[in-house]
N, CA, C and O of each residue as an XYZ file, in Angstrom:
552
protein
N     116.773    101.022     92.672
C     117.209    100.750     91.322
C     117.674    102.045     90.678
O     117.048    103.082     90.898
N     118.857    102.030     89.808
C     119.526    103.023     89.141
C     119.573    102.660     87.700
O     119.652    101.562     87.150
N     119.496    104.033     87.171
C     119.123    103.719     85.435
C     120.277    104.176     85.229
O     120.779    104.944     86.049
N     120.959    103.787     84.052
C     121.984    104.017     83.163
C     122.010    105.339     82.811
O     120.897    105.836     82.640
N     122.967    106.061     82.652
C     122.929    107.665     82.013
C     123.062    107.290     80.498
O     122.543    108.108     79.738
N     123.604    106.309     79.976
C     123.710    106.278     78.754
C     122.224    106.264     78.284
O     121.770    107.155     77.566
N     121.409    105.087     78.776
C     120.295    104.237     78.568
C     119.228    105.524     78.684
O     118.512    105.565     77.684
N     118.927    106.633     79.698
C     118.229    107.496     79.630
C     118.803    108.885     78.933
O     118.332    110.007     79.118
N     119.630    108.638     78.315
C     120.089    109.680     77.176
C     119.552    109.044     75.631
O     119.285    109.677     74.609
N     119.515    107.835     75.831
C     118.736    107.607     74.380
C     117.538    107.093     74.484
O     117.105    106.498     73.496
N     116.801    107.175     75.548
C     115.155    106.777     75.846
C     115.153    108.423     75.326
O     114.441    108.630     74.343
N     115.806    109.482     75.834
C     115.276    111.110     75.773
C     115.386    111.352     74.115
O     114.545    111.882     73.390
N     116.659    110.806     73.759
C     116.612    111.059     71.996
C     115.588    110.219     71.338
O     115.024    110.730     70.370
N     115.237    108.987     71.698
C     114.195    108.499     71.126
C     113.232    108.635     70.757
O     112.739    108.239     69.701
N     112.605    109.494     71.953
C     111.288    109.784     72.711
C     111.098    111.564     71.506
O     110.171    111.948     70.793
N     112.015    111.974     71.720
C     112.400    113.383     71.483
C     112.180    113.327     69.577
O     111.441    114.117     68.988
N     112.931    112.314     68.929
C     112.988    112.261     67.324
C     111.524    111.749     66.815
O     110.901    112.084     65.807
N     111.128    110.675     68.018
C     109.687    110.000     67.792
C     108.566    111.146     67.387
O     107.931    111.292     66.342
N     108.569    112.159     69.038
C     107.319    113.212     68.759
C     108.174    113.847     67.468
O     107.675    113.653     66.359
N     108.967    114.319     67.514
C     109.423    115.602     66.442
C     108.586    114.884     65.083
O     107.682    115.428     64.450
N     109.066    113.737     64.878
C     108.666    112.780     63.596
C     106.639    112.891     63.366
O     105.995    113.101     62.338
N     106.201    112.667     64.682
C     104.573    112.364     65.083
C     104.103    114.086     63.999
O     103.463    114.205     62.954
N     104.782    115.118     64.882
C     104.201    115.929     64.670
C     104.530    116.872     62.997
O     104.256    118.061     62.831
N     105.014    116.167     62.189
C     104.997    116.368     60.534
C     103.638    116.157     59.847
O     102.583    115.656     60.238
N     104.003    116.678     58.761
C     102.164    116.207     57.894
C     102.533    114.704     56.893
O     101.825    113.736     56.614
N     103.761    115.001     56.588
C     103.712    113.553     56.238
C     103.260    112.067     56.540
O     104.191    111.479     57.091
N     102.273    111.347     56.389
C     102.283    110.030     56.236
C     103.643    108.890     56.962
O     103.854    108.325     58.035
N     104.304    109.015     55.633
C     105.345    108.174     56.309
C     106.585    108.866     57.535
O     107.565    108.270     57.979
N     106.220    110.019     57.796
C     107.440    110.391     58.837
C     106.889    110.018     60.243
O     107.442    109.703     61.296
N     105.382    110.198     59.804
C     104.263    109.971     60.579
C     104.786    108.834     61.264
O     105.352    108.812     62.357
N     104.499    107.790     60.405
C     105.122    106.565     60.587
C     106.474    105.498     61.330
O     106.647    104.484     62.006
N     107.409    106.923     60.410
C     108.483    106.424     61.290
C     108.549    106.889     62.438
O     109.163    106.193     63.248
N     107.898    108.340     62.980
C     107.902    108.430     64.609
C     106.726    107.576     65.691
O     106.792    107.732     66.910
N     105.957    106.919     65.216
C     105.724    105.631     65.571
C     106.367    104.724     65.705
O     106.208    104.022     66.704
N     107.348    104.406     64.721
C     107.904    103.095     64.583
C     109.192    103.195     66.126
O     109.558    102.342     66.935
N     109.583    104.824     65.921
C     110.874    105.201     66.894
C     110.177    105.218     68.532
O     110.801    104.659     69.434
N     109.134    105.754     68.755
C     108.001    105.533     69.490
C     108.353    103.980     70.265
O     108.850    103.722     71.361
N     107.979    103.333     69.438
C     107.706    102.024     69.846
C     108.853    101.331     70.339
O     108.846    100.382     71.123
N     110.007    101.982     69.723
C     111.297    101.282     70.130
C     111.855    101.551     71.524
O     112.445    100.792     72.293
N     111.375    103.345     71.693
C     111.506    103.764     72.895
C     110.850    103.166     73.950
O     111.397    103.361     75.035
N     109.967    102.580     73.966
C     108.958    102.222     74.921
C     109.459    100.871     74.866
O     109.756    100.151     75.819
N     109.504    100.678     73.939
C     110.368     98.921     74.356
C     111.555     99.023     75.466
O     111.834     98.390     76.485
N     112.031     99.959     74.878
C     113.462    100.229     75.363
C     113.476    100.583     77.181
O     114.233    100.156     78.052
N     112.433    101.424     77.254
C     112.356    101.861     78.256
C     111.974    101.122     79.435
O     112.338    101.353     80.588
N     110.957     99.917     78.901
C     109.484     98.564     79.437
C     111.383     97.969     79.772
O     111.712     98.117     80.949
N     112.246     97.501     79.041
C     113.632     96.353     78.752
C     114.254     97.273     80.298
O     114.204     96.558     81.299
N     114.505     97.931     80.412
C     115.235     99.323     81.250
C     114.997     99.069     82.697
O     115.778     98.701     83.574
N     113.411     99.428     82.741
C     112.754     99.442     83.833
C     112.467     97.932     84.864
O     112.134     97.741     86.034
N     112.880     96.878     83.433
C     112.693     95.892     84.005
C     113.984     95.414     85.034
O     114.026     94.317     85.592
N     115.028     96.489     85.158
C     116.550     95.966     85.717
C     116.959     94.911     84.923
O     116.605     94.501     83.817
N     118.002     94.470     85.952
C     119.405     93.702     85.213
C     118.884     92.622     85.167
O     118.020     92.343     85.999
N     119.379     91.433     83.882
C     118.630     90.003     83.813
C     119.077     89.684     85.103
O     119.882     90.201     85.877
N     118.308     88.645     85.137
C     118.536     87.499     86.523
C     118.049     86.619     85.861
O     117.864     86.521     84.647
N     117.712     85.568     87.196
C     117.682     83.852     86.646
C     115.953     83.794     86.165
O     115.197     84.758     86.291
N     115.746     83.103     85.875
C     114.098     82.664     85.324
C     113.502     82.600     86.518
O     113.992     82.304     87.608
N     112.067     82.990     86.145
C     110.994     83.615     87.492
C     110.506     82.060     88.352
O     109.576     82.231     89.140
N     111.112     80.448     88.244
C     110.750     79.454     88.375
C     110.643     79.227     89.524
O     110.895     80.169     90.275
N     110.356     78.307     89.957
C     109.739     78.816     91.822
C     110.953     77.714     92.349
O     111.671     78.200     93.222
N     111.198     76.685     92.059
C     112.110     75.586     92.571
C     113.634     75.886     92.098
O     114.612     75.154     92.249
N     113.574     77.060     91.534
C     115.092     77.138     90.619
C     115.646     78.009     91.072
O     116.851     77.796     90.939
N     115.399     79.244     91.730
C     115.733     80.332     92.291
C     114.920     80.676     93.312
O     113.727     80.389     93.408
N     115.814     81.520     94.352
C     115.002     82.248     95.617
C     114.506     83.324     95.123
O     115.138     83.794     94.177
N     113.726     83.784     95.402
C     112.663     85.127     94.917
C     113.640     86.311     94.584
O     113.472     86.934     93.535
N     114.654     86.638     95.442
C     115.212     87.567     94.889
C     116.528     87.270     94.075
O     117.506     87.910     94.462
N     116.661     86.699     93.369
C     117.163     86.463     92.101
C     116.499     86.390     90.779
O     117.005     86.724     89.708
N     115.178     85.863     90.993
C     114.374     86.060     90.158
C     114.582     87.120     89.175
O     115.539     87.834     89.474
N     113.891     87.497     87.925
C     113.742     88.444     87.287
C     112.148     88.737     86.756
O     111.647     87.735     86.247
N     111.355     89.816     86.784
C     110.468     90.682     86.845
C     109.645     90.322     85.511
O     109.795     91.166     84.628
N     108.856     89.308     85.203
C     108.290     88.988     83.951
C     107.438     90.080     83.217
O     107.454     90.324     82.011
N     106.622     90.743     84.282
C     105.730     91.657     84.031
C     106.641     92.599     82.758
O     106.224     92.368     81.624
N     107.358     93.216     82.810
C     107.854     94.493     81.978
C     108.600     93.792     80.559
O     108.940     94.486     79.601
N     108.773     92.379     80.615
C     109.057     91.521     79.802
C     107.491     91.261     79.155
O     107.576     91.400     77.935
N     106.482     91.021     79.451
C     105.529     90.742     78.986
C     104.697     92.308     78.233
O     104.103     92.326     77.155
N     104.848     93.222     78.962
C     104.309     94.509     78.337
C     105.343     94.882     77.040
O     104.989     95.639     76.137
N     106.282     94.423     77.077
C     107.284     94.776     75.732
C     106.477     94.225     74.903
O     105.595     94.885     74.355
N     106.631     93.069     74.705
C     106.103     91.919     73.748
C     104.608     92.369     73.488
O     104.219     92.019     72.374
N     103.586     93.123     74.311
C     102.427     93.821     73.774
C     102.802     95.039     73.428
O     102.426     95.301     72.286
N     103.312     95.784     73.875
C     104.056     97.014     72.794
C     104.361     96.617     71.580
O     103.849     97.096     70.568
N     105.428     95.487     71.596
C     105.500     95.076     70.202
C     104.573     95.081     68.793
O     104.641     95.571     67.666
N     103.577     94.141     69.650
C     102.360     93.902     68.945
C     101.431     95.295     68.294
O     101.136     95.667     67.158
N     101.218     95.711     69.434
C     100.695     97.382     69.216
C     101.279     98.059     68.378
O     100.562     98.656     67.575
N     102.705     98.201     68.269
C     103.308     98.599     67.244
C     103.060     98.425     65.895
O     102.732     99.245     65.038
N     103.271     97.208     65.834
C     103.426     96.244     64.816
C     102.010     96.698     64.020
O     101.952     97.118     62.864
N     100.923     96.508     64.918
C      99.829     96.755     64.615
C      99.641     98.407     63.950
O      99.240     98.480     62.788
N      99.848     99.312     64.482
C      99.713    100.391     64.267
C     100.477    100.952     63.259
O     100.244    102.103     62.891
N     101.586    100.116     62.637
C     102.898    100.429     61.606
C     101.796    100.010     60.121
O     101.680    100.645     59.072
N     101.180     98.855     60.502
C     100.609     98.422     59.113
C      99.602     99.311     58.869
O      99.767    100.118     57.955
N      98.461     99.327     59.585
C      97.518    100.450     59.602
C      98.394    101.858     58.927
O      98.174    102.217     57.770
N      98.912    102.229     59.387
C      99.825    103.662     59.097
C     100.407    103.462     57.682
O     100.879    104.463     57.143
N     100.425    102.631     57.210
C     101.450    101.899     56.148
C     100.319    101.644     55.045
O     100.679    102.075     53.950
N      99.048    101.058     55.038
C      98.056    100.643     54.386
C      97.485    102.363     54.145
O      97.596    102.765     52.987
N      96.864    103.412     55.233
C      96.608    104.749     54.815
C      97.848    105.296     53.798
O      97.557    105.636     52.652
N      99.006    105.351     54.198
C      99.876    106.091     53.131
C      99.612    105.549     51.708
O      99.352    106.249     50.729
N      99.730    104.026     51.737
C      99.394    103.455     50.453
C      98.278    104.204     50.039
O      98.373    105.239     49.379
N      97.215    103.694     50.419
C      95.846    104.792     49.969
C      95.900    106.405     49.709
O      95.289    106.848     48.737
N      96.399    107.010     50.299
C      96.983    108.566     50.346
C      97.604    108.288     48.612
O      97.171    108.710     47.539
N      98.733    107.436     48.926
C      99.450    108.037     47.843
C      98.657    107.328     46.124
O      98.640    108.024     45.109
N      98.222    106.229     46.157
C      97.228    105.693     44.981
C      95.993    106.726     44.714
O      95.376    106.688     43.650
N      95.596    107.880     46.009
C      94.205    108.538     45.046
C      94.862    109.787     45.069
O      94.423    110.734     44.416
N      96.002    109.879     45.851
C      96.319    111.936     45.471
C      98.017    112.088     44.826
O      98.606    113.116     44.491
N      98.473    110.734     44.811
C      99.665    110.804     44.320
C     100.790    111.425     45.480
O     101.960    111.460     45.100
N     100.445    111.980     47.064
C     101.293    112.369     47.571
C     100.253    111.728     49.051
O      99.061    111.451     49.183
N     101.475    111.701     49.981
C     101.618    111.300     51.603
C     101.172    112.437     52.569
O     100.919    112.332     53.769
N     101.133    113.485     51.827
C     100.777    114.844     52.169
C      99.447    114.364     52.992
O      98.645    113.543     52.546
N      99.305    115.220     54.689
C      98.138    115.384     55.130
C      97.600    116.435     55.247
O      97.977    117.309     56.028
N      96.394    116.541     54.304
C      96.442    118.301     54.372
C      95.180    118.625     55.079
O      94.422    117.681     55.300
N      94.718    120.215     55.602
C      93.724    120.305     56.486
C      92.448    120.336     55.899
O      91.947    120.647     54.819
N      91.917    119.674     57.566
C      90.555    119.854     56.800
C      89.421    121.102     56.729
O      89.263    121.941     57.615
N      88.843    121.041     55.754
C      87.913    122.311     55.203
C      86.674    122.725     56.126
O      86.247    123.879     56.163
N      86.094    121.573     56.934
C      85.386    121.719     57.443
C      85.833    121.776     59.008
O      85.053    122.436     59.694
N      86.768    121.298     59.599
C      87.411    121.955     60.595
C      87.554    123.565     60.728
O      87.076    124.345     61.552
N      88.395    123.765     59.605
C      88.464    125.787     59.396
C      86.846    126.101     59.548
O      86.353    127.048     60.161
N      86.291    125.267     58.974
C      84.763    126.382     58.836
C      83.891    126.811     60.184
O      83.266    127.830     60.479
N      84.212    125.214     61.046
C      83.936    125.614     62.336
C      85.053    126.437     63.126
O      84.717    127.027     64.153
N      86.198    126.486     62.735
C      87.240    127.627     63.368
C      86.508    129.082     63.445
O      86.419    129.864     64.391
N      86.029    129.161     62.150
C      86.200    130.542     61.672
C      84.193    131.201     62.351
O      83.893    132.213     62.985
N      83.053    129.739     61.668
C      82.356    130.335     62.774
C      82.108    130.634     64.160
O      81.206    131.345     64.603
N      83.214    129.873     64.951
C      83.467    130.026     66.626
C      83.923    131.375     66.499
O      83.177    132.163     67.080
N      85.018    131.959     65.864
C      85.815    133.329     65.487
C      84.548    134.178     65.863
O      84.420    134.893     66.856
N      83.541    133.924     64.754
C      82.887    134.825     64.701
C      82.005    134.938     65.774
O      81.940    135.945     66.479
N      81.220    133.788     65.946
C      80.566    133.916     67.667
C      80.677    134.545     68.507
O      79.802    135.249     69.011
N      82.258    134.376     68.981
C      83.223    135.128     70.030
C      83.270    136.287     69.748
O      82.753    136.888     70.689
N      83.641    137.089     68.869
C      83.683    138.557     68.190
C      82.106    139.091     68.696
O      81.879    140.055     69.427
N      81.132    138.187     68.093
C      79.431    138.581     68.410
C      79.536    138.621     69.836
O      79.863    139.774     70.117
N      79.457    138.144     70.562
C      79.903    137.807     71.969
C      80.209    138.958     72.849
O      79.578    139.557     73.719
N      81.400    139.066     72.324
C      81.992    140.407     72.927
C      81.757    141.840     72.372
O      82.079    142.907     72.896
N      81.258    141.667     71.442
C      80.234    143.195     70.963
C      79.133    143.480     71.600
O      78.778    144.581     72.022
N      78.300    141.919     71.702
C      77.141    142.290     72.839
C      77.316    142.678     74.260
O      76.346    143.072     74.906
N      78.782    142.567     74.906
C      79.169    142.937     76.093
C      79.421    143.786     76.481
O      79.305    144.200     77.634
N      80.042    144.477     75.119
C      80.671    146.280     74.725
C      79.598    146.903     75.224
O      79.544    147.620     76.223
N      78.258    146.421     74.063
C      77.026    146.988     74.276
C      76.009    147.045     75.656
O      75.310    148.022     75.926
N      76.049    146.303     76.138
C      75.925    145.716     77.706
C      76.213    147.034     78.628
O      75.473    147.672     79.378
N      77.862    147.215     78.196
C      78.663    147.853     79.005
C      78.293    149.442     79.411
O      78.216    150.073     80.465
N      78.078    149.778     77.765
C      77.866    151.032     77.392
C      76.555    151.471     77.837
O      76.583    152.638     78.228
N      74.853    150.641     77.938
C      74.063    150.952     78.461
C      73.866    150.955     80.124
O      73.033    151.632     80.727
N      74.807    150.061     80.698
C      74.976    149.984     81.871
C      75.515    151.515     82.755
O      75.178    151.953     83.856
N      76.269    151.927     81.943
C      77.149    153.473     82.061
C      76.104    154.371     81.690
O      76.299    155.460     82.229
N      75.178    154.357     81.057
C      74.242    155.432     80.335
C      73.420    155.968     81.551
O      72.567    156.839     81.383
């Protein structure tokens, strides 16, 4: 089986605008690289499945005419997943934007705090090794 150059030039832009979109702080861009996400993967599940053929029916066609239900059926749960994950994403922004007035995701405080005491650990860490070092040489 051979894929389209067109068809894998816009699975790559898809795929490509989706993360770019994922990785913003915004809420809704958030969103829409999900939404582009999902299209890609549709797109890709539609792709992979090859060229239509006749219905998968056992008395209606010989097996290899058939067409591949499986990648037809994982679309249609992508779909769903999507679908699912758009409202969720869609219901937080609402909330975001009703208690802070903005879509903004901003960091969290207690993340940094464990950043900054690991920082310091590591620094302790390697002072006691200095020290280590230096009596080892003595």
């Amino acid at each position: 089986m051979t894929i389209n150059l067109t068809m894998a030039l816009v699975l790559a832009v898809l795929y490509a605008v989706g993360f770019y979109l994922l990785m913003q702080r915004s809420l809704m861009r958030i969103l829409l690289g999900i939404v582009i996400l999902g299209h890609g993967s549709n797109l890709l599940l539609q792709t992979a499945g090859g060229p239509p053929a006749r219905a998968p029916m056992l008395t209606s066609a010989r097996p290899e005419e058939m067409a591949d239900p499986l990648p037809q059926a994982m679309a249609l749960t992508a779909i769903v997943i999507t679908f699912a994950l758009t409202t969720f994403l869609l219901a937080l922004a609402y909330r975001s934007w009703t208690l802070l007035g903005h879509d903004e995701v901003r960091d969290d405080v207690e993340d940094r705090r464990i950043q900054r005491l690991e920082r310091r650990l590591a620094e302790s860490e390697e002072d006691a090794a200095e020290e280590l070092e230096k009596e080892a040489t003595q």
